[in-house]
VEXSE-344871 format. One record per residue: residue number from 0; residue in three letters; y, z, x of N, C-alpha, C in turn. Coordinates in nm, 2 decimals. Layout:
BEGIN
R  nr rest    n.y    n.z    n.x   ca.y   ca.z   ca.x    c.y    c.z    c.x
R NUM  ala      Y      Z      X      Y      Z      X      Y      Z      X
...
This chain:
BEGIN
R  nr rest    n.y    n.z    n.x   ca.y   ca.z   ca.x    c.y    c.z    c.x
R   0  unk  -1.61   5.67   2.28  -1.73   5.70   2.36  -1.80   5.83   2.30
R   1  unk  -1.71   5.98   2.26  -1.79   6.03   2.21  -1.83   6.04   2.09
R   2  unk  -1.81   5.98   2.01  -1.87   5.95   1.87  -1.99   5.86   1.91
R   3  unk  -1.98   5.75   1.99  -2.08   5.70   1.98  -2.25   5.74   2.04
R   4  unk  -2.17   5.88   2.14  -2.29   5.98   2.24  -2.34   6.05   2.09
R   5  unk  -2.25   6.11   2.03  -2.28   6.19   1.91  -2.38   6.12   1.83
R   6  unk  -2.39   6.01   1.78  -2.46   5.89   1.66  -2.56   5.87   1.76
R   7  unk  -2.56   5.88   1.87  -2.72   5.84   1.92  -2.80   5.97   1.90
R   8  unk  -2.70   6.07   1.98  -2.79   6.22   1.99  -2.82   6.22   1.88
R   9  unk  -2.81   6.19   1.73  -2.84   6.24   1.61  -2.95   6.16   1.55
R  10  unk  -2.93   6.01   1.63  -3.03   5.93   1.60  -3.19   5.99   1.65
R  11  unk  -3.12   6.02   1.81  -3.24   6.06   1.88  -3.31   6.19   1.82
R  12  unk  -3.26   6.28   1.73  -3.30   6.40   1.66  -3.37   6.40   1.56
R  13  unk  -3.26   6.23   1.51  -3.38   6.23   1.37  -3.54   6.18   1.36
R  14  unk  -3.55   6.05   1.50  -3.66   6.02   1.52  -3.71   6.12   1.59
R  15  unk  -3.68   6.18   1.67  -3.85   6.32   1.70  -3.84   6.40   1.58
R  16  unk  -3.75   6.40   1.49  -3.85   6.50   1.38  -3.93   6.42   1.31
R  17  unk  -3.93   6.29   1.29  -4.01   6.21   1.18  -4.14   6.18   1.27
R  18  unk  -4.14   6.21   1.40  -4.21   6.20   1.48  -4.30   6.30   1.48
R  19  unk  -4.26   6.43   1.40  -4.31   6.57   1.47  -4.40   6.54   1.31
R  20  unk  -4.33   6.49   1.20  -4.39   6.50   1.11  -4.50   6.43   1.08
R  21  unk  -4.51   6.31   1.12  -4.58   6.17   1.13  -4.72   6.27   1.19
R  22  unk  -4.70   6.31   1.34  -4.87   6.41   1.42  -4.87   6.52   1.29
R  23  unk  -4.82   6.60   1.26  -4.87   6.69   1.18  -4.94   6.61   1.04
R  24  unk  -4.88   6.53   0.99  -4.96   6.47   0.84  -5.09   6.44   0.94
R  25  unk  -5.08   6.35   1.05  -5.21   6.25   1.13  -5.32   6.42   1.13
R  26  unk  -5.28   6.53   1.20  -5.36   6.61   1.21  -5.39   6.66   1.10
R  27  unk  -5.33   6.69   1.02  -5.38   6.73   0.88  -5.54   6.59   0.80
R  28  unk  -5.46   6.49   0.80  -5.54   6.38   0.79  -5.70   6.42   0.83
R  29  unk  -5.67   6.45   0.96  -5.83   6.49   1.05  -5.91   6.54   1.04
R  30  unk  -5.82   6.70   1.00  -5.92   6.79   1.00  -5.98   6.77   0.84
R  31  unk  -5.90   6.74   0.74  -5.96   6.66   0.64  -6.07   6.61   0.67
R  32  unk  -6.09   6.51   0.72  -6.19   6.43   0.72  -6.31   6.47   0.80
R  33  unk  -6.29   6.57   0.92  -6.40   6.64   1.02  -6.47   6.72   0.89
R  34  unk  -6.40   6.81   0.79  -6.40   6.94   0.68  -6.52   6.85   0.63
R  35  unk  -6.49   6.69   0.57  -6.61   6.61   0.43  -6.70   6.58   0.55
R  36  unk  -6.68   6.51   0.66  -6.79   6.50   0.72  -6.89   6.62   0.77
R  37  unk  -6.86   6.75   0.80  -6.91   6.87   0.80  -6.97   6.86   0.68
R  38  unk  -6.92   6.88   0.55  -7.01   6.92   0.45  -7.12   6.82   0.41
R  39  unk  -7.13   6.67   0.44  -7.21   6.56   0.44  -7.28   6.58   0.50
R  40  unk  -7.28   6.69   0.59  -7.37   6.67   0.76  -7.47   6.78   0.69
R  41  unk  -7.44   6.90   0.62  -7.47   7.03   0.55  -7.60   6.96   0.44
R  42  unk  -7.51   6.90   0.37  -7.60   6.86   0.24  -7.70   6.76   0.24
Protein backbone atom coordinates (compact mmCIF):
# COMPACT_ATOMS: atom_id res chain seq x y z
CA UNK A 1 0.00 0.00 0.00
CA UNK A 2 2.69 2.41 0.64
CA UNK A 3 4.80 2.15 -2.24
CA UNK A 4 1.95 2.24 -4.22
CA UNK A 5 0.63 5.91 -2.29
CA UNK A 6 4.43 6.82 -2.96
CA UNK A 7 4.35 6.03 -7.17
CA UNK A 8 1.20 7.88 -7.47
CA UNK A 9 2.29 10.99 -5.29
CA UNK A 10 5.28 11.05 -7.65
CA UNK A 11 3.28 10.49 -10.58
CA UNK A 12 1.01 13.30 -9.35
CA UNK A 13 4.35 15.68 -9.05
CA UNK A 14 5.50 14.77 -12.15
CA UNK A 15 2.39 15.77 -14.08
CA UNK A 16 1.89 19.31 -12.41
CA UNK A 17 5.41 20.18 -13.27
CA UNK A 18 5.04 19.21 -16.99
CA UNK A 19 1.91 21.06 -16.49
CA UNK A 20 3.57 24.15 -14.95
CA UNK A 21 5.89 23.98 -17.91
CA UNK A 22 3.45 23.29 -20.79
CA UNK A 23 1.49 27.32 -19.36
CA UNK A 24 4.85 28.86 -19.20
CA UNK A 25 6.15 27.76 -22.92
CA UNK A 26 2.00 28.59 -23.94
CA UNK A 27 2.65 32.14 -22.25
CA UNK A 28 5.89 32.66 -23.58
CA UNK A 29 4.35 31.49 -27.05
CA UNK A 30 1.88 34.71 -26.57
CA UNK A 31 3.60 37.28 -25.66
CA UNK A 32 5.66 36.35 -28.78
CA UNK A 33 3.14 36.71 -30.90
CA UNK A 34 1.14 39.98 -29.16
CA UNK A 35 5.39 41.55 -29.42
CA UNK A 36 5.09 40.75 -33.91
CA UNK A 37 1.70 41.73 -33.92
CA UNK A 38 2.50 45.07 -32.03
CA UNK A 39 5.32 45.75 -34.35
CA UNK A 40 2.96 44.99 -37.57
CA UNK A 41 0.43 47.31 -36.06
CA UNK A 42 3.67 50.09 -35.74
CA UNK A 43 4.86 49.62 -39.34
Amino acid sequence: MRLGHKTLFILRIVTITQLIYQYRNKSKLIKRLRDSTYENRIS
